[in-house]
Backbone bond lengths (Angstrom), bond angles and torsions (degrees), N, CA, C in turn:
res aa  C-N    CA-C-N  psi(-1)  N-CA   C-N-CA  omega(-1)  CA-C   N-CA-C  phi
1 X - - - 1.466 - - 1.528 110.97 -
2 X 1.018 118.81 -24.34 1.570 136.08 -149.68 2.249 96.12 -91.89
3 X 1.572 79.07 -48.01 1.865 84.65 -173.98 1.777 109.81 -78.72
4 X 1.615 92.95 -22.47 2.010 101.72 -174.76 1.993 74.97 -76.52
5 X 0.758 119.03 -86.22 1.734 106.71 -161.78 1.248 120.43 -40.05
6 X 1.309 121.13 -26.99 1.593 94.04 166.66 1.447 116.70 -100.84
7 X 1.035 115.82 4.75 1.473 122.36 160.78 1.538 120.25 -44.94
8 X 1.602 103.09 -65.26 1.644 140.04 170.24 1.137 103.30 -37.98
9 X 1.708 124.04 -66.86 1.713 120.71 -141.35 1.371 68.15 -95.15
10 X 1.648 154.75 -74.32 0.988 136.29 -169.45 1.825 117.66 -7.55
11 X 1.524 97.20 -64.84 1.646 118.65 -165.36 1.779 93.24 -49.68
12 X 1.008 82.63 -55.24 1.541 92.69 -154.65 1.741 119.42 -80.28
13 X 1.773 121.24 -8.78 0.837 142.97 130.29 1.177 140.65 -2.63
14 X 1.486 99.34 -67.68 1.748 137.63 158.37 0.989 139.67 -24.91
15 X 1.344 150.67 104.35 1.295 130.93 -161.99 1.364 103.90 -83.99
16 X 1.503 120.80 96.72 1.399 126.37 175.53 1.702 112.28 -115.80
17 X 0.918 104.51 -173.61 1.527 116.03 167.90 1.449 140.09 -95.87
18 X 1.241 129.04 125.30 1.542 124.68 -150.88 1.744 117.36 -20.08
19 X 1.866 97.90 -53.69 1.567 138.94 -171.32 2.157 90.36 -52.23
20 X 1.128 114.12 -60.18 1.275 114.31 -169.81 1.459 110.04 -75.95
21 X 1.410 126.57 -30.11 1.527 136.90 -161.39 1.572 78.11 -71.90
22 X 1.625 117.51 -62.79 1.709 117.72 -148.54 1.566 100.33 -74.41
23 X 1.358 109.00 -43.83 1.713 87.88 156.48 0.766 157.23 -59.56
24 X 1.239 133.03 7.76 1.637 173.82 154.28 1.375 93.05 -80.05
25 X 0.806 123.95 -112.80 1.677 131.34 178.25 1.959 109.58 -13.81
26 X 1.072 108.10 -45.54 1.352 105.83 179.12 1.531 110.52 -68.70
27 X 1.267 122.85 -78.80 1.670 127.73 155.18 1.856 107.02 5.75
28 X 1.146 93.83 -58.02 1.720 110.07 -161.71 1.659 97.28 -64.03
29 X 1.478 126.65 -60.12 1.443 151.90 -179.15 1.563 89.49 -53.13
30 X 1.384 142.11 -94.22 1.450 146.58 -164.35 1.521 84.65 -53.97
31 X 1.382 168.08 -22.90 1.736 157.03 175.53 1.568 83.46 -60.52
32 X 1.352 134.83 -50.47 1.282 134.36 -143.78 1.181 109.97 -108.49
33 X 1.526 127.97 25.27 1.404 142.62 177.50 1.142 124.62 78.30
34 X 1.563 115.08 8.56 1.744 111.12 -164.78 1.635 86.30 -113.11
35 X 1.382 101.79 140.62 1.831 129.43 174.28 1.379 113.55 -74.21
36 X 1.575 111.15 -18.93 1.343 119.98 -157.28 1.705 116.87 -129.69
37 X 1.000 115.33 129.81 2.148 93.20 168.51 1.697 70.32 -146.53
38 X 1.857 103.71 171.39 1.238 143.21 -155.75 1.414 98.05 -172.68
39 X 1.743 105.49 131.82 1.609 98.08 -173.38 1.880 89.22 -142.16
40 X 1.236 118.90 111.98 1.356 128.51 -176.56 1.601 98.52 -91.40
41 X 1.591 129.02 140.15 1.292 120.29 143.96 1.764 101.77 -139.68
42 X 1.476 105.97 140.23 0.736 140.42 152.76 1.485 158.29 -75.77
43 X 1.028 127.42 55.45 1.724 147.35 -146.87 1.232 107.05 -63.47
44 X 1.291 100.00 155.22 1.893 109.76 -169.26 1.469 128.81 -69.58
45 X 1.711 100.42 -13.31 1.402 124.93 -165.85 1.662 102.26 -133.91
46 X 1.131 87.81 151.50 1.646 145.61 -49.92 1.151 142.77 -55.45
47 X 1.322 130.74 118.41 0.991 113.31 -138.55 1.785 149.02 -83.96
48 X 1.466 96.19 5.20 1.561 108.50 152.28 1.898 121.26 -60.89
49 X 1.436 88.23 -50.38 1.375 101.40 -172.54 1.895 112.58 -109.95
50 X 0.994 132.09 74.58 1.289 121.06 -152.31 1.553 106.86 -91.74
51 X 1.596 127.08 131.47 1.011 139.47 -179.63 1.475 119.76 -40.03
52 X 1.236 113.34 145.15 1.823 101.16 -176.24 1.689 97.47 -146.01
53 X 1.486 115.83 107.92 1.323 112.23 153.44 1.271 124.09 -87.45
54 X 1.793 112.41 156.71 1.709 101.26 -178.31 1.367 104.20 -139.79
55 X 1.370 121.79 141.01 1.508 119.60 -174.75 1.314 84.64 -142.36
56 X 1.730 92.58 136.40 1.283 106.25 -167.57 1.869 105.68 -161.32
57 X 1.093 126.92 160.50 1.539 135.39 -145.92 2.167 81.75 -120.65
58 X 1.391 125.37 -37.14 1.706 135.13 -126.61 1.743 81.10 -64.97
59 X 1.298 99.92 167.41 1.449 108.53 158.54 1.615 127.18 -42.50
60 X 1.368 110.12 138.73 1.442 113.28 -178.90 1.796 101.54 -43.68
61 X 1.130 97.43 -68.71 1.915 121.04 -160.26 1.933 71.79 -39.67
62 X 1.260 106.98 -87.80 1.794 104.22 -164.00 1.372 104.86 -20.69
63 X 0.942 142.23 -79.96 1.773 167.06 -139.96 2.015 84.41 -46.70
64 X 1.457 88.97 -41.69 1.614 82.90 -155.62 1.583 114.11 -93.75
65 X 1.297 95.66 -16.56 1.638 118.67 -169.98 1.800 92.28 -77.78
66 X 1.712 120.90 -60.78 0.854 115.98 157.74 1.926 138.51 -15.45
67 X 1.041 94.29 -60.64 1.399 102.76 -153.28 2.249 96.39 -99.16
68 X 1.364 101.54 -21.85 1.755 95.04 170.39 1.149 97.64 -97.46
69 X 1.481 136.83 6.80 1.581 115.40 150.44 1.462 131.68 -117.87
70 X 1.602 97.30 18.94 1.033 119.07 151.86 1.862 121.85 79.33
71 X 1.894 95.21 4.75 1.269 112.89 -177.37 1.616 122.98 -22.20
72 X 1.601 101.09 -57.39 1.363 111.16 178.63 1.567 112.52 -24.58
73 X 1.347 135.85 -63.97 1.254 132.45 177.19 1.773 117.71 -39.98
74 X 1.396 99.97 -37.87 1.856 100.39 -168.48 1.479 103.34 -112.12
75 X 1.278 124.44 -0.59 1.435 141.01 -179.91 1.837 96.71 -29.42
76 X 1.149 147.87 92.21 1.797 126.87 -178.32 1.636 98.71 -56.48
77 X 1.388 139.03 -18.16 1.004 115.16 -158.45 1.916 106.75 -98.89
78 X 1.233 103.48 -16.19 1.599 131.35 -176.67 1.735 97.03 -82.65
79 X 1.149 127.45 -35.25 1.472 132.13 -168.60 1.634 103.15 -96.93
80 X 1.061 125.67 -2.88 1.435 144.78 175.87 1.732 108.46 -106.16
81 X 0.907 102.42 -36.76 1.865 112.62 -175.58 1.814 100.56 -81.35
82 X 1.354 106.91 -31.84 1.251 107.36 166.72 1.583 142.09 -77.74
83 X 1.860 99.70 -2.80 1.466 112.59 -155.23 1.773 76.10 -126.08
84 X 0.827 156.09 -93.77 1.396 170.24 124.58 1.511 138.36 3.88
85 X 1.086 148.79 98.49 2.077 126.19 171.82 1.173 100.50 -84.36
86 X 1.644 133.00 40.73 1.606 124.26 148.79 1.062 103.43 -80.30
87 X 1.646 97.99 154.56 1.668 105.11 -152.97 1.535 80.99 -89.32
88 X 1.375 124.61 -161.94 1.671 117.37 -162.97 1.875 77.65 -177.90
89 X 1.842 91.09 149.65 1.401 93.40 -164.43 2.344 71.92 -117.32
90 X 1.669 111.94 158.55 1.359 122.54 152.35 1.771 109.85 -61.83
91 X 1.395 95.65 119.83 1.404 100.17 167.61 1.726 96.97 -153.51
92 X 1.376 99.86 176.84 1.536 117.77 -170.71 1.474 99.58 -89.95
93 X 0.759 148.19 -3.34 1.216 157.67 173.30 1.723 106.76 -81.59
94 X 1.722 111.06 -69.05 1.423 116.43 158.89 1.324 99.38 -29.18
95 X 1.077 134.05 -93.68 1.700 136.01 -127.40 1.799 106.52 -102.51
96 X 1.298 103.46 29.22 1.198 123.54 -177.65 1.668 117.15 -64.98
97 X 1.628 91.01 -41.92 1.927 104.85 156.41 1.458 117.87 -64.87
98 X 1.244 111.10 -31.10 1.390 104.13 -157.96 1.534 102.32 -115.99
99 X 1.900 120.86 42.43 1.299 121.05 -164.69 1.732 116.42 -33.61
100 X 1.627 94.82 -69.16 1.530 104.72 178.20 1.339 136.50 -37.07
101 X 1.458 108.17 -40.19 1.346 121.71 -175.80 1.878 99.57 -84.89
102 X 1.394 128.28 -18.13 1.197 111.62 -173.28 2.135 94.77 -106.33
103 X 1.094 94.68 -3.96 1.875 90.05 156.88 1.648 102.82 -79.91
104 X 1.178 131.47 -43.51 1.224 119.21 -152.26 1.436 103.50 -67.71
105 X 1.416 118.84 -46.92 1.472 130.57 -173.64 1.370 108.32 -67.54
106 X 1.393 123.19 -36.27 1.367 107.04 174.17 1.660 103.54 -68.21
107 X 1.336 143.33 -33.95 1.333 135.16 -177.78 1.387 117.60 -52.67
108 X 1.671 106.93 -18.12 1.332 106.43 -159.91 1.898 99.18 -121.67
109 X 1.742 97.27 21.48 1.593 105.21 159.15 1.513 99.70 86.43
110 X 1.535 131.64 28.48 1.370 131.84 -160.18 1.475 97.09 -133.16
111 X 1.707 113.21 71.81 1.429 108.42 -151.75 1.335 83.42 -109.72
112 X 1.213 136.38 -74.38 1.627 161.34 177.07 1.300 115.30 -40.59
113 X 1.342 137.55 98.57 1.472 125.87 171.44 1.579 122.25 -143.64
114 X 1.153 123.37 159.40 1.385 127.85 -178.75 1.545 107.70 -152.25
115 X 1.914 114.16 126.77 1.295 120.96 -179.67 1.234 128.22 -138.95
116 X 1.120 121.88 155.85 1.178 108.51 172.56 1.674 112.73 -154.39
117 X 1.291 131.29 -177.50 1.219 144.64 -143.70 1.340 125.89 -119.33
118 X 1.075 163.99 97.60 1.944 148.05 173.38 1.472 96.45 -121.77
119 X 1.820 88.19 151.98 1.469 106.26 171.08 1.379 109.20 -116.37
120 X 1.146 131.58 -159.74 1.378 149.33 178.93 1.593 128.64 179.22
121 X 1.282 103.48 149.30 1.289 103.68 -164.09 1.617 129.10 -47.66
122 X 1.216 116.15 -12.26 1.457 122.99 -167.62 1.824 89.56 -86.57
123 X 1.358 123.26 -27.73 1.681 111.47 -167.34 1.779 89.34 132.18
124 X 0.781 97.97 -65.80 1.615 101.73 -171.66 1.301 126.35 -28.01
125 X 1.640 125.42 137.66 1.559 121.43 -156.71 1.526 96.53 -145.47
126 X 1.283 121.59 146.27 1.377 126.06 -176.65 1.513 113.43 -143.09
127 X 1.395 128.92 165.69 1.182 124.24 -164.39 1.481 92.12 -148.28
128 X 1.558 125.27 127.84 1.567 130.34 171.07 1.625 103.51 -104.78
129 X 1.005 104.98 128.83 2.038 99.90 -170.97 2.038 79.65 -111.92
130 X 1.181 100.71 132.96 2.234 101.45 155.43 1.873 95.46 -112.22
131 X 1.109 104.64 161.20 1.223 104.38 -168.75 1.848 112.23 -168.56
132 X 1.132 117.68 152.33 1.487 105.75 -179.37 1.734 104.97 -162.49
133 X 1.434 118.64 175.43 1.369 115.49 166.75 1.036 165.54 -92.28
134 X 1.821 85.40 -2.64 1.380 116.75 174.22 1.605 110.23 -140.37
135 X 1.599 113.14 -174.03 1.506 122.01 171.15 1.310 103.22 59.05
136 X 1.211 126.82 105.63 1.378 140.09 168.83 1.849 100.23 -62.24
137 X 1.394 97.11 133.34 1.884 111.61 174.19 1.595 114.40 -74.61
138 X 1.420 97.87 86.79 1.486 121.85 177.71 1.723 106.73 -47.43
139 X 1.222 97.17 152.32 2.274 105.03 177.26 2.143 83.07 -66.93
140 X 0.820 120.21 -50.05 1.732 127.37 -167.40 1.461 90.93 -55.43
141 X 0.792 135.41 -41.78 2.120 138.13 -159.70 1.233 78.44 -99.75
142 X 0.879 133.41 -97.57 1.798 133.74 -160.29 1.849 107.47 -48.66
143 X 0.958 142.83 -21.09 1.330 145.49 150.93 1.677 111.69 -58.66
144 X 1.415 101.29 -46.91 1.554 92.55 -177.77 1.610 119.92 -76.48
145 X 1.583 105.65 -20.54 1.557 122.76 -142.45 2.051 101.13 -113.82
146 X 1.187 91.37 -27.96 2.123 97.37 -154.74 1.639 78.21 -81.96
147 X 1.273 151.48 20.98 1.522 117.76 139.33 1.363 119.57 -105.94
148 X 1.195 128.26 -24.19 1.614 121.93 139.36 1.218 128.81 -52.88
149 X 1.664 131.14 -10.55 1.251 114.78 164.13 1.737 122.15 -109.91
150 X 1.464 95.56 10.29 1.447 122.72 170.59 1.673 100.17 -71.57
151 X 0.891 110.40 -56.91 1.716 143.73 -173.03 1.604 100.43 -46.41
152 X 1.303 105.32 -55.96 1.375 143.57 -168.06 1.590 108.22 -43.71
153 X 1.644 87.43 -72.49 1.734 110.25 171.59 1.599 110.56 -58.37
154 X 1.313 118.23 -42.28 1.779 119.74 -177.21 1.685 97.35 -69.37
155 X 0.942 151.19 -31.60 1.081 129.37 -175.01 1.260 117.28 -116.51
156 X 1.493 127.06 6.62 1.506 134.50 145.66 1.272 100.83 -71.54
157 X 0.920 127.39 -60.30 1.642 106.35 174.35 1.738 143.95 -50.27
158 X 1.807 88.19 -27.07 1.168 108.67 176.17 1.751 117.99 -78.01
159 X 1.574 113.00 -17.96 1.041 107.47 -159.35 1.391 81.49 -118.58
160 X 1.614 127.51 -71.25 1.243 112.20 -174.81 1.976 125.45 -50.30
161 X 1.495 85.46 -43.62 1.863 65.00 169.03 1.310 142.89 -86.16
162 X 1.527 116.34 14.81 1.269 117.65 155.48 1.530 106.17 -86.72
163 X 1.094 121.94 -61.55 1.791 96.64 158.35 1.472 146.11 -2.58
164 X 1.709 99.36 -66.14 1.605 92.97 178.25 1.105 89.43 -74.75
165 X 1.630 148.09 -13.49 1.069 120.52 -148.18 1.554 108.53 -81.82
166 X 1.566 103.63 -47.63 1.596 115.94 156.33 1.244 121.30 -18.42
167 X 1.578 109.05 -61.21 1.310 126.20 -137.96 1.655 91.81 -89.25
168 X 1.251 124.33 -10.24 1.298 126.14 170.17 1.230 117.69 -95.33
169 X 1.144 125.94 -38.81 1.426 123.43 155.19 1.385 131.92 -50.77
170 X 1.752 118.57 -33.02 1.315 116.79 166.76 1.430 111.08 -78.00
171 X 1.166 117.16 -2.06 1.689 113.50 -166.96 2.025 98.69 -99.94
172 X 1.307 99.89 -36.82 1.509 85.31 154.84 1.099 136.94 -93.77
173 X 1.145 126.43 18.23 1.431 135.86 154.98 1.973 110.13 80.73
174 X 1.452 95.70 6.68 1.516 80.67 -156.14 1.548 100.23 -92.07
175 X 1.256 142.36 155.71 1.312 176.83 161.20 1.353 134.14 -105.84
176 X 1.522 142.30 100.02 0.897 148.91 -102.37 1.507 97.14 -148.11
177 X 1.201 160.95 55.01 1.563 156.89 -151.66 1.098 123.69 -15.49
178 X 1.302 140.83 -166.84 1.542 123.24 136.00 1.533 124.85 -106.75
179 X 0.992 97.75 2.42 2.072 114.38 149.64 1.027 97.88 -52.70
180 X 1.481 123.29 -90.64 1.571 161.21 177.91 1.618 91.18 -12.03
181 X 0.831 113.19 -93.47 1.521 116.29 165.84 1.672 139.00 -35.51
182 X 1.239 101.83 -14.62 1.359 110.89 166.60 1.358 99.63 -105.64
183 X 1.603 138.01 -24.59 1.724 107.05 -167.92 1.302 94.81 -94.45
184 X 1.788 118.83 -10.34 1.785 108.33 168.84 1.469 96.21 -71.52
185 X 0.805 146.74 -73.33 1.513 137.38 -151.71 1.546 124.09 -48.35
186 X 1.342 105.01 -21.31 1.344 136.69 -152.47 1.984 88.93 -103.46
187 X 1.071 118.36 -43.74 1.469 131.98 175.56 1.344 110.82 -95.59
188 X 1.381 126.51 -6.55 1.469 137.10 151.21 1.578 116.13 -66.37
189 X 1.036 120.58 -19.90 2.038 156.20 -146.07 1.679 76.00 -102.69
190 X 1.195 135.29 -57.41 1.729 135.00 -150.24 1.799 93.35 104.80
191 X 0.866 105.04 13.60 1.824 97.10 -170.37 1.569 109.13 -69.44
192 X 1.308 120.22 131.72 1.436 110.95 162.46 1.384 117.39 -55.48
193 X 1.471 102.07 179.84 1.644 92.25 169.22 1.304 117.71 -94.86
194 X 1.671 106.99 -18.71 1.825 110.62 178.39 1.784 83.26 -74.07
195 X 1.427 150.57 -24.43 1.525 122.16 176.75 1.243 104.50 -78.50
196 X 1.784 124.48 -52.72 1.692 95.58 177.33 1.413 122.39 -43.66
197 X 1.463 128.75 -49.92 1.481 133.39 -170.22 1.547 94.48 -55.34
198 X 1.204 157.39 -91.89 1.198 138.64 123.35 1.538 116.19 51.90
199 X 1.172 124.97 -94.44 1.561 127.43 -170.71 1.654 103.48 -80.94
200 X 1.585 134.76 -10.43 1.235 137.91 143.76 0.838 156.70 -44.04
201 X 1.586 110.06 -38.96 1.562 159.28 -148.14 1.598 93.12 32.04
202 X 1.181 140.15 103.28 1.014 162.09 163.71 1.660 114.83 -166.12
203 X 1.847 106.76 175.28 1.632 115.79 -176.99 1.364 105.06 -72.88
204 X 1.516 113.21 -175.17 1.132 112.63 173.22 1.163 102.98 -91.87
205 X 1.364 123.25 -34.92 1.563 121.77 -173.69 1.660 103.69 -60.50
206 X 1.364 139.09 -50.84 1.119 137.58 163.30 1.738 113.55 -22.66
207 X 1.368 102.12 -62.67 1.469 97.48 175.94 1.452 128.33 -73.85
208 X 1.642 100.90 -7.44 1.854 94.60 173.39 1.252 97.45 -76.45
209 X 1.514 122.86 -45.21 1.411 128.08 -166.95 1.505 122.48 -48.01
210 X 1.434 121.92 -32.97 1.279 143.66 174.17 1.459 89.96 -69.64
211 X 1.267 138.12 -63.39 1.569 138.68 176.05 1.188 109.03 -42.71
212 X 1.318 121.81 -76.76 1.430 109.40 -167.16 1.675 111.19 -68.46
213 X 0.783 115.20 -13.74 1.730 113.19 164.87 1.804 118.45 -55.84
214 X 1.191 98.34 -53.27 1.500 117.27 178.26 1.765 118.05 -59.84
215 X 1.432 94.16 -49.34 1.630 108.20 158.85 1.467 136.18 -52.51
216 X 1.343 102.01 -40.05 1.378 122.63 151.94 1.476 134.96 -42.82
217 X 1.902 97.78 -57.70 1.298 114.54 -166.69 1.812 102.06 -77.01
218 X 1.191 104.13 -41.61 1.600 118.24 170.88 1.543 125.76 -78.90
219 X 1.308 111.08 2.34 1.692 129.35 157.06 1.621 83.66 64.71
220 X 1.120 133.38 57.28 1.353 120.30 -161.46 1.890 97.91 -122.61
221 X 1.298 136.39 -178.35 1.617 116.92 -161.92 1.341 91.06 -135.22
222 X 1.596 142.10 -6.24 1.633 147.44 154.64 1.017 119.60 -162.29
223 X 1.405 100.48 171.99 1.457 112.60 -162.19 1.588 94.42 -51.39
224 X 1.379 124.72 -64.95 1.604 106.49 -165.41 1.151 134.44 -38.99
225 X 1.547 119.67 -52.89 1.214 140.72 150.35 1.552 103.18 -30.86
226 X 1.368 147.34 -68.87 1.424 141.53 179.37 1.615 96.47 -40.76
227 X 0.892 111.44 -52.27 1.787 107.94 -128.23 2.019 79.08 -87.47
228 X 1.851 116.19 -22.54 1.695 100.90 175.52 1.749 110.70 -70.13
229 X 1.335 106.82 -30.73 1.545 102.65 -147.98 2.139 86.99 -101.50
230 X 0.695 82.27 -40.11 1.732 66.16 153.73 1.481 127.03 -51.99
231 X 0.889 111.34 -59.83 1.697 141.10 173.57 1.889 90.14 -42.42
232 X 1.442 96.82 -92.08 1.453 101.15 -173.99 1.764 124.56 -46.48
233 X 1.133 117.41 -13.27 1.210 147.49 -175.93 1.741 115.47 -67.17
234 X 1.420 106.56 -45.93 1.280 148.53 -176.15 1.507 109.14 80.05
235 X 1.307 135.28 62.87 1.283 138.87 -125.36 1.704 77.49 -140.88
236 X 1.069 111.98 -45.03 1.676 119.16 -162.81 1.606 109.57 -110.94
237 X 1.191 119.70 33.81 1.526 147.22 -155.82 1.760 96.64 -105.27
């Protein structure tokens, strides 16, 4: 147990790429009898509408059936991952709201599943589904198995969501100084800006200027708003 765990956080450690992280992670899921893994993350921003990547192994037809009917919203097992990080086993009972959508997935061999949830400090929340088409997940399999796939979920999150998290930050291009980053943090504090200018030794105008720069770069409409989505961003980390 000792060499499979540092194997994992090792793997996943890594500064790799989503494609290599989830293949790693998948490998690990099919070692442990499941045909299937699904790896949802969910980002802190923005926050009406919050970004959602999904990496996932499931059938094409599912992938697509999924996402043009828009399941994700009524998913019972996605609306549970959001209220809770108890892990949650597939049952008829679960998807009891969502009859139709949990016929369709079993048609498409998506009978068997087990999930669960992590957050992290930036806001960000993710969901690892293992899953397969047969053999119901015995208390004996899940006794031997649910702390390696506990394990599983902590370091898919750990590895894949600093990834997208990257990978969203280079895709907006934005860049943040290390001024920039100290008079947000410093105004993260409750600090005025005549106290950052103050604990800086600089003007005050200096320190608005670092503000409205940041506001700019983050298309953002005030300082509060800068100084959250920075924050959530992991920009001020």
């Amino acid at each position: 147990m000792k060499r499979w765990l540092e194997e994992l956080l090792g793997f996943t450690e890594e500064a790799q790429s989503e494609e290599v992280l989830f293949a790693g992670i998948r490998s690990k899921v099919q070692a442990l009898g499941f045909d299937y893994c699904a790896y949802g993350y969910c980002a802190p921003l923005p926050l009406s509408n919050p970004k959602v990547v999904m990496l996932s192994n499931y059938p094409l037809a599912w992938r697509e059936r999924y996402a043009s009917a828009g399941y994700l919203h009524s998913d019972p097992s996605v609306l549970h991952a959001r209220k809770s990080q108890r892990p949650l086993l597939w049952s008829e009972t679960l998807f009891a709201p969502a009859r139709p959508m949990w016929e369709e997935a079993q048609a498409q061999g998506l009978k068997v599943g087990w999930a669960q949830s992590s957050l992290d400090a930036t806001g960000g929340g993710s969901m690892l589904t293992l899953a397969r088409s047969a053999e119901p997940l015995s208390a004996k399999e899940l006794a031997k198995n649910q702390t390696r796939m506990r394990w599983l979920v902590h370091a898919a999150h750990l590895g894949l969501g600093h990834a997208i998290r990257s990978s969203m930050r280079a895709q907006s291009g934005i860049h943040l100084t290390a001024r920039e980053v100290e008079v947000l943090k410093w105004t993260a504090d409750g600090k005025s800006a005549q106290d950052v200018a103050d604990i800086l030794t600089v003007s005050k105008n200096t320190v608005d200027f670092h503000i409205k720069n940041a506001m700019a770069k983050l298309q953002s409409c005030n300082k509060t708003a800068t100084v959250v989505q920075a924050a959530m961003l992991g920009y001020l980390n």
